[in-house]
N, C-alpha and C positions, 0 to 999 in steps of 0.2 A: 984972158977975158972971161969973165966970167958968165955962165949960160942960164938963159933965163926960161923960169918955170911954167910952161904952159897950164891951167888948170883947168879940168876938164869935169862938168857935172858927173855923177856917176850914173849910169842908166838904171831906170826905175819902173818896174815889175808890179804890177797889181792883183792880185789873184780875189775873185769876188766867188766868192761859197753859195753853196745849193742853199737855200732853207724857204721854199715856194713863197707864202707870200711875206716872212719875216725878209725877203730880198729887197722889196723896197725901201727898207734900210742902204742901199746900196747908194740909192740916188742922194742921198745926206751924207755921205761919206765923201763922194765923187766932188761934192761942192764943198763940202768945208775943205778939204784939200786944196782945189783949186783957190780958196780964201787964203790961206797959206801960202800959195805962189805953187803947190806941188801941183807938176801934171806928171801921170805916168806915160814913160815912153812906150810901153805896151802892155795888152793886159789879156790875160786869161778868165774864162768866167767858167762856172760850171751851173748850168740849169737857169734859174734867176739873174744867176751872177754874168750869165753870157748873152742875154736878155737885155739886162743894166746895162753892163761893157759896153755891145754893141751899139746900143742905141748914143752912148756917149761922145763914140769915136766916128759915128754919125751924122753930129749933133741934132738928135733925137731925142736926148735928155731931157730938155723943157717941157718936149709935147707928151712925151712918155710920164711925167711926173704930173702935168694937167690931166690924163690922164687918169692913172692912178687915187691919184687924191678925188676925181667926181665920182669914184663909183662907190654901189651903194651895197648891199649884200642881195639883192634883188639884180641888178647890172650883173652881180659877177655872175648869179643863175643863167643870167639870159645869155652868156657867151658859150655857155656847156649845151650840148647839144647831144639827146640820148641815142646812141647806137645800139643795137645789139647785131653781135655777130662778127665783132671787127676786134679787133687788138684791145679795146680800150672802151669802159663805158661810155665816154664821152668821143663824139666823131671831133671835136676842135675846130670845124670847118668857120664856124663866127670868129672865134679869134685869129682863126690865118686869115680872114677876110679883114679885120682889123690891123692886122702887121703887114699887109700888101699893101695897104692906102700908106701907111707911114716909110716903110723900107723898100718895097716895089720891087724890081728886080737888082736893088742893088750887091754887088761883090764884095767878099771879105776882102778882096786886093784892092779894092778902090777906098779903103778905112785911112783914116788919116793917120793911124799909127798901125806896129801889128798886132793882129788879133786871132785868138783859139775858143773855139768852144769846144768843150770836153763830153762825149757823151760816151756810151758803151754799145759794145758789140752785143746784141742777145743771144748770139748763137754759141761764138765763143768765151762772152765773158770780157775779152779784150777793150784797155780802155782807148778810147779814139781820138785823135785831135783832128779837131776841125778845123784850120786854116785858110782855106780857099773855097771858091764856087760861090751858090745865092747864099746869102746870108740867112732869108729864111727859112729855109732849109736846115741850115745848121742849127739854127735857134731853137727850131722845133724839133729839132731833135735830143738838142743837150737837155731840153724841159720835159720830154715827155715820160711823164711819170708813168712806171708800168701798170697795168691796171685799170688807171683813168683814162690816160691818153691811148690812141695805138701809136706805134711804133713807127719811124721814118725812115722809110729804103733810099740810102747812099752809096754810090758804088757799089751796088750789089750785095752789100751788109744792110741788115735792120737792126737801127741804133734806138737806145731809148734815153734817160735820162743819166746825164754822167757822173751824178750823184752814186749811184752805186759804185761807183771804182774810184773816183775823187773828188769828194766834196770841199776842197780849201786844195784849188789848183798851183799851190806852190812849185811843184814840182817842173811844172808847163812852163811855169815863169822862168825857170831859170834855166830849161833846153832851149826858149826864149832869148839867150844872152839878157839876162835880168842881172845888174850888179848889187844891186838892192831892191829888196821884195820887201812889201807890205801887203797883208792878207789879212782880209776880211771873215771871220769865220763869226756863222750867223748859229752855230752850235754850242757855245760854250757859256753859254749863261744856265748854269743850274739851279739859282734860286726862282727864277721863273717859270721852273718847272714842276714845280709842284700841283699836287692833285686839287684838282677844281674843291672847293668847302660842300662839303656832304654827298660826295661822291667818293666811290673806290675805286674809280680808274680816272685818267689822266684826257682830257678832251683835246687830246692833241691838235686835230685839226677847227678845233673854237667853237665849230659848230657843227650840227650831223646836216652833210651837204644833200645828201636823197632824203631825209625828211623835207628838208629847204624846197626838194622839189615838187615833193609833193602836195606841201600846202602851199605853194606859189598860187598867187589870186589871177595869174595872166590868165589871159584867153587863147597864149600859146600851147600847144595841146602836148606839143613835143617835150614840154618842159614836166609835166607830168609823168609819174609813177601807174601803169596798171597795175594789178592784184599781187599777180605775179612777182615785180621786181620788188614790191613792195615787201612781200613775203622774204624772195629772197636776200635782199640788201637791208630788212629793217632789223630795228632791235628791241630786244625786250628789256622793262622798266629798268632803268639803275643801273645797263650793262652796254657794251658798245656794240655798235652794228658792225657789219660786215665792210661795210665800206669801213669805218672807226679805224677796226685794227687790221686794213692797208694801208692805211694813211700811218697809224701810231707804227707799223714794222717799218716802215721807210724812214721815218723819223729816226726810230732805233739802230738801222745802219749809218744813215749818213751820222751821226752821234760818235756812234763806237770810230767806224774809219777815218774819221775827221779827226778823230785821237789818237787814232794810231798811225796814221802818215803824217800829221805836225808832228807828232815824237821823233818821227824819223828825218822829216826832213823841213824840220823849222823855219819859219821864214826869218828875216831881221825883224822885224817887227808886225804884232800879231794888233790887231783894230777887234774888238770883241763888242757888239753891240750888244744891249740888254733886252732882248727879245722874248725870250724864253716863254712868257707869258700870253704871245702871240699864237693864236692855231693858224697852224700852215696855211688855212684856206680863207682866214681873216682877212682877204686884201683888199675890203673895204676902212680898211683900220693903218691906210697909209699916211694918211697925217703924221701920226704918232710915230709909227716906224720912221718916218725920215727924219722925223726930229731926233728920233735915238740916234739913228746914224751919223747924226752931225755932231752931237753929243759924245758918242764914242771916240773921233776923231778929237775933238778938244780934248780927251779925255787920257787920248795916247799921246798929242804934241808932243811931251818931253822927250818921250822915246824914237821919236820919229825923226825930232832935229838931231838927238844924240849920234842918231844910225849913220844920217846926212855927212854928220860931221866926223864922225870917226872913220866908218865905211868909205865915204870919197876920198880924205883923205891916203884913206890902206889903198886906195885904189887909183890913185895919183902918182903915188911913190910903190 
């Protein structure tokens, strides 16, 4: 009698990449997939990408994309709030006031699928996975850029942004049980990376965010620059500030290591949006990034049913 063949999907691994606010790309991947019929059974995110993740498995995605798309480069000002004395120019305390209305006290164990966000150790370097406990927590942790943000104490570590140890979380995905991975990597566009036209350095982050603060027209006081910071974080004509090249050296690592752990541990298929042209700190410009992202996904179909089809099968038999 002969024995009949169960067929079974293959389980499907997402890994969404650091790149601040070239991440909104994230949410136009997330849905042309779903246009597709793909949903990932689990996902790992790093910085942006654990941001995105999260809120999808959520289902935060809609609000988090309404979101996104109202604000303005003046909004994004008004969420930075200047500290000095702390880990991080900016205390964040308006944006975790924004992701508590939306996420609350909710658990990474209560996510409808499972989920990691990836941040690092500062002490030792070591990279962390975040699987359990508040979500916000974890979130704020995988994003916080060193510099900008401070730092979030977790079990007695302070973790910062997991971009420095793994910016394209493939690797997460498949200690995950991921039988097929798709990865997001918001680094690998290098014709939009070229130098802004009549400039000799690269405006990586679009715009210089402590100028933005200092001509801001509010009547919030805190959002201003005195003498001082001014001096210290401004820049002279034609050359980048202080703030510039922290922003452009983060960019230069997550780049280089995002190239050198996909070399090593490649996903099946790699979703590359055209971002390149975006500064990190443009995430008044997510219209457009979510259209790339959907775009990029049409753009890999071929590759993604190939994977489906060949991959499930090796993984049936």
């Amino acid at each position: 009698m002969a024995t009949q063949t169960t067929h079974r999907r293959p389980k499907i691994g997402l890994a969404l990449g650091s790149g601040v606010a070239r991440g909104w790309a994230h949410l136009g991947v997330l849905r042309a997939l779903a246009r597709h019929g793909i949903q990932p059974d689990l996902i790992a995110g790093t910085s942006i990408g654990a941001l995105v993740g999260g809120a999808h498995l959520c289902n935060r995605a809609p609000t988090l994309e309404a979101w996104a798309r109202a604000l303005t480069k003046l909004k994004v000002i008004s969420f930075l709030d200047v500290k000095l004395g702390g880990g991080g120019m900016f205390g964040g305390n308006r944006l975790v006031q924004e992701m508590e209305r939306n996420f609350g006290d909710l658990s990474i164990e209560h996510l409808s699928a499972p989920f990691t966000a990836v941040a690092a150790d500062l002490a030792t370097g070591h990279e962390v996975w975040l699987n359990s406990g508040k979500m916000i927590d974890a979130l704020r942790a995988s994003f916080s850029l060193p510099g900008v943000f401070p730092p979030v104490r977790i079990d007695d570590r302070w973790l910062v942004d997991g971009a420095l140890v793994n910016p394209v979380p493939v690797s997460v995905c498949r200690a995950m049980g991921a039988e097929i991975i798709i990865a997001v990597n918001l680094h690998a566009d290098i014709i939009g990376k070229a130098r802004v036209p009549g400039k000799n350095y690269q405006a990586v982050a679009g715009f210089d965010l402590l100028a933005e603060l200092e001509s801001s027209e509010s009547d919030d006081k805190s959002w201003r620059l005195d003498s001082f910071l001014n001096k210290m974080f401004g820049r002279q004509p034609d050359a980048p500030s202080m703030f510039g090249v922290m922003v452009s050296a983060l960019n230069i690592v997550q780049d280089r290591l995002s190239r050198s752990r996909l070399a090593g541990e490649p996903p099946d298929v790699a979703i590359n949006p055209r971002v390149g042209h975006i500064g990190l700190l443009e995430f008044h410009r997510a219209a457009e990034v979510i259209d790339e992202g959907e775009a990029a996904v049409e753009r890999s179909m071929p590759d993604i049913k190939a994977a489906l089809a060949v991959l499930g099968y090796a993984r049936q038999h």
